[in-house]
C-alpha positions as a LaTeX table, in Angstrom:
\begin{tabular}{lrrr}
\hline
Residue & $x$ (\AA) & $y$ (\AA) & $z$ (\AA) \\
\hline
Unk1 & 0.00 & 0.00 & 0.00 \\
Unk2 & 2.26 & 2.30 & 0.94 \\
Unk3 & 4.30 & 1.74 & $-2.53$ \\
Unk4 & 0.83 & 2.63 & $-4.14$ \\
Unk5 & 0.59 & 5.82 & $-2.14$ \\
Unk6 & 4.43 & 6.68 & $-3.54$ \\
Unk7 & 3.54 & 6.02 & $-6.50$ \\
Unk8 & 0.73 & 8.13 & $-7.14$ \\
Unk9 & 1.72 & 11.48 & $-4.74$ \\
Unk10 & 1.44 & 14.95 & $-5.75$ \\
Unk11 & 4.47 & 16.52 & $-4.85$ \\
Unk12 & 3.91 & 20.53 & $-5.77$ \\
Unk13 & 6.73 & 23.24 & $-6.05$ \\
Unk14 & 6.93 & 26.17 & $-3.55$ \\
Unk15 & 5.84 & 28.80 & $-6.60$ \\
Unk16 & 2.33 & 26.68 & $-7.18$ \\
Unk17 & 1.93 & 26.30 & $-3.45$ \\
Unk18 & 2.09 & 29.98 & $-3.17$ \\
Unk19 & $-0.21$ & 30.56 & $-6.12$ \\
Unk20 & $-2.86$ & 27.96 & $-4.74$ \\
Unk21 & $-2.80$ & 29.91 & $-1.57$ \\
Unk22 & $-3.22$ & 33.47 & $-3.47$ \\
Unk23 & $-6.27$ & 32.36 & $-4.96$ \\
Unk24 & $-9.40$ & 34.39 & $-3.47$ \\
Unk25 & $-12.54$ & 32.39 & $-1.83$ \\
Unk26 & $-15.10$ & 31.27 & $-5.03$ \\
Unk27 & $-18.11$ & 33.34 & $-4.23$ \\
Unk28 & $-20.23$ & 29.92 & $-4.50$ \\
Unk29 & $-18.34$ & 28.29 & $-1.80$ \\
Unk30 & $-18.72$ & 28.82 & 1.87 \\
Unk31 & $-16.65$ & 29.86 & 4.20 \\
Unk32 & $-16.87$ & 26.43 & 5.93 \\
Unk33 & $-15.93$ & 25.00 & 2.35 \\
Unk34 & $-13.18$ & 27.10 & 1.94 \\
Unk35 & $-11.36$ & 26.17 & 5.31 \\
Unk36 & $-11.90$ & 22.60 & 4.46 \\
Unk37 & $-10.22$ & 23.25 & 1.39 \\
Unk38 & $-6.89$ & 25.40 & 2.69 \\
Unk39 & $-6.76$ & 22.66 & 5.31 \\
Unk40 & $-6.45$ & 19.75 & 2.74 \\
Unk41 & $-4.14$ & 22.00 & 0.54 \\
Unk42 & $-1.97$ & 22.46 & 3.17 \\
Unk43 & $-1.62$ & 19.01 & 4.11 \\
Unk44 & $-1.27$ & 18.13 & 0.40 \\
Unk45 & 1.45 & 21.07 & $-0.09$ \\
Unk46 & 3.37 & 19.99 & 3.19 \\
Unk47 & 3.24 & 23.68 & 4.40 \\
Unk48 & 2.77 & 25.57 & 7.41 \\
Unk49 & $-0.59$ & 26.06 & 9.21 \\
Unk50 & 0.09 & 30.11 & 8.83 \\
Unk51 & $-0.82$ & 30.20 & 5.33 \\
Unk52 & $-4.69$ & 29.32 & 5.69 \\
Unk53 & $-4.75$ & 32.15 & 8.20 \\
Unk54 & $-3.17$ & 34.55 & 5.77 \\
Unk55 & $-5.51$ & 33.35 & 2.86 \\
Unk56 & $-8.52$ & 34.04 & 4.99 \\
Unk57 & $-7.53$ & 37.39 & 6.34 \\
Unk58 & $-5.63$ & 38.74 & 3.09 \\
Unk59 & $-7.29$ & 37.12 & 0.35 \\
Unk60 & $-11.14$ & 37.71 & 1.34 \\
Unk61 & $-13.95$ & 39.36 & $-0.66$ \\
Unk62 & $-13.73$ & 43.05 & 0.31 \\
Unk63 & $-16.71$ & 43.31 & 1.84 \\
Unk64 & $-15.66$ & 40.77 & 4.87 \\
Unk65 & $-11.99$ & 41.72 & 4.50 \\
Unk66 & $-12.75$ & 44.68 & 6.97 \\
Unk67 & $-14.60$ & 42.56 & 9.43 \\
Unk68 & $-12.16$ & 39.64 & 9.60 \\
Unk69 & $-8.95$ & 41.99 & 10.01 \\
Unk70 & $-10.64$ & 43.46 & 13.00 \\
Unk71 & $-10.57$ & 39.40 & 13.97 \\
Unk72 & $-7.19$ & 39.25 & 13.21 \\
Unk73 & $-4.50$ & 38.83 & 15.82 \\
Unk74 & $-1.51$ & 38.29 & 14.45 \\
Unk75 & 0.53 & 37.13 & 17.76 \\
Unk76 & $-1.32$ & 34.41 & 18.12 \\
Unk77 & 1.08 & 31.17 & 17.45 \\
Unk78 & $-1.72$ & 28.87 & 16.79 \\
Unk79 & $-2.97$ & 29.03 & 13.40 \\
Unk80 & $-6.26$ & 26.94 & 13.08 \\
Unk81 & $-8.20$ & 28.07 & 16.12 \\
Unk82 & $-8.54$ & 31.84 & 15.12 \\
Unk83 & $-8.51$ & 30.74 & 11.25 \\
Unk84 & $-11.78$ & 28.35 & 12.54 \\
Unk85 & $-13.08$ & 31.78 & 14.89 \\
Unk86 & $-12.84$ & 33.78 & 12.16 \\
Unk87 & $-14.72$ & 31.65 & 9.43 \\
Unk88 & $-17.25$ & 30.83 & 11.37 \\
Unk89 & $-18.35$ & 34.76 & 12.14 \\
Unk90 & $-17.88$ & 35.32 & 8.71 \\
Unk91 & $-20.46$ & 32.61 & 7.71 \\
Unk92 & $-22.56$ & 33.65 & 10.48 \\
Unk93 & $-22.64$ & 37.11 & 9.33 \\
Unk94 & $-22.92$ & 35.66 & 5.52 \\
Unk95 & $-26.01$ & 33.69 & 6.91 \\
Unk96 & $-27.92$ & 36.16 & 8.69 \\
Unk97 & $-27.54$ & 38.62 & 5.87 \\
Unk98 & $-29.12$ & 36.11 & 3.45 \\
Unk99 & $-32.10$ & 35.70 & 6.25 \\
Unk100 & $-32.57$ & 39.06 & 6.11 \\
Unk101 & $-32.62$ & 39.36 & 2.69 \\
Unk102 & $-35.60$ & 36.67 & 2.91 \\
Unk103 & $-37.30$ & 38.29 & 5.92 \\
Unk104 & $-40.89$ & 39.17 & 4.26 \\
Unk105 & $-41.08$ & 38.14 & 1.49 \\
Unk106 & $-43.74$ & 35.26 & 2.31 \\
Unk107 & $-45.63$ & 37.88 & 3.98 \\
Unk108 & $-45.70$ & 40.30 & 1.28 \\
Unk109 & $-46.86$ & 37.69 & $-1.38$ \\
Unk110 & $-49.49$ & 36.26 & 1.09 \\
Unk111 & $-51.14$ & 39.78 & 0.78 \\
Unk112 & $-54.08$ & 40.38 & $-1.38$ \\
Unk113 & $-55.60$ & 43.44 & $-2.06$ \\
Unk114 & $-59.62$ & 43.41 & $-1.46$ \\
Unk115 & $-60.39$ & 47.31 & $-2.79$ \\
Unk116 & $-62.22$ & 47.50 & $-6.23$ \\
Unk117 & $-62.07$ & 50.94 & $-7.48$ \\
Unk118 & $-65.95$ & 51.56 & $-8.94$ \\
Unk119 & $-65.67$ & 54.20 & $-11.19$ \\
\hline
\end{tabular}
C-alpha cells in the first residue's frame, strides 16, 4: 500500500503552493468549504498552518476583509483556532444577511388586495 501511495503522490513546487494559496474564496463556496479546502491544501502542499490564516484574512472578498482583520490577531502562534473563529463569524454574518434578505417576502406575497375601485 504504501508503494501505491508513492507512487501516485502529488508533490507541488513552492511557486504553485504559493499561487494555490493566493487564490481568493469562489463566491459559490462557503466559508466552511473554503477552510476545508486550505486545510487539505496544506496538508497536500506539506506547508505551514500560517498560510490558511493569511488566505482568509488577506485574500477575502472586500466586503468581509474589513470585518475579519478586526478578527485578526496576528501574535497568536496557533494558526487553526482563530482561522476556525474567524470563518465561522464570517459565515454567520454571511447567513444572517441572506435571512434578512428573505425576511418578508412570504408575507408580502401572502397579501391580497380586497379594494375594487368603482368608477
Amino acid at each position: 500500500m504504501d508503494k501505491m501511495v508513492d507512487a501516485y503522490r502529488i508533490v507541488f513546487s513552492k511557486q504553485q503552493t504559493i499561487k494555490l494559496f493566493a487564490e481568493r474564496k469562489d463566491k459559490g463556496r462557503t466559508w466552511n468549504d473554503h477552510l476545508l479546502y486550505l486545510v487539505a491544501l496544506q496538508e497536500a502542499t506539506n506547508s505551514g498552518e500560517g498560510l490558511i490564516l493569511e488566505n482568509i484574512v488577506k485574500y477575502a472578498q472586500s466586503e468581509s476583509q474589513a470585518l475579519i482583520i478586526g478578527q485578526y490577531n496576528r501574535y497568536r502562534t496557533d494558526y487553526l483556532t482563530p482561522a476556525e473563529d474567524i470563518v465561522s463569524f464570517i459565515q454567520g454574518l454571511e447567513d444572517e444577511t441572506v435571512r434578512d434578505r428573505h425576511t418578508g417576502r412570504a408575507l408580502v406575497n401572502a397579501v391580497t388586495d380586497t379594494k375594487r375601485c368603482h368608477k
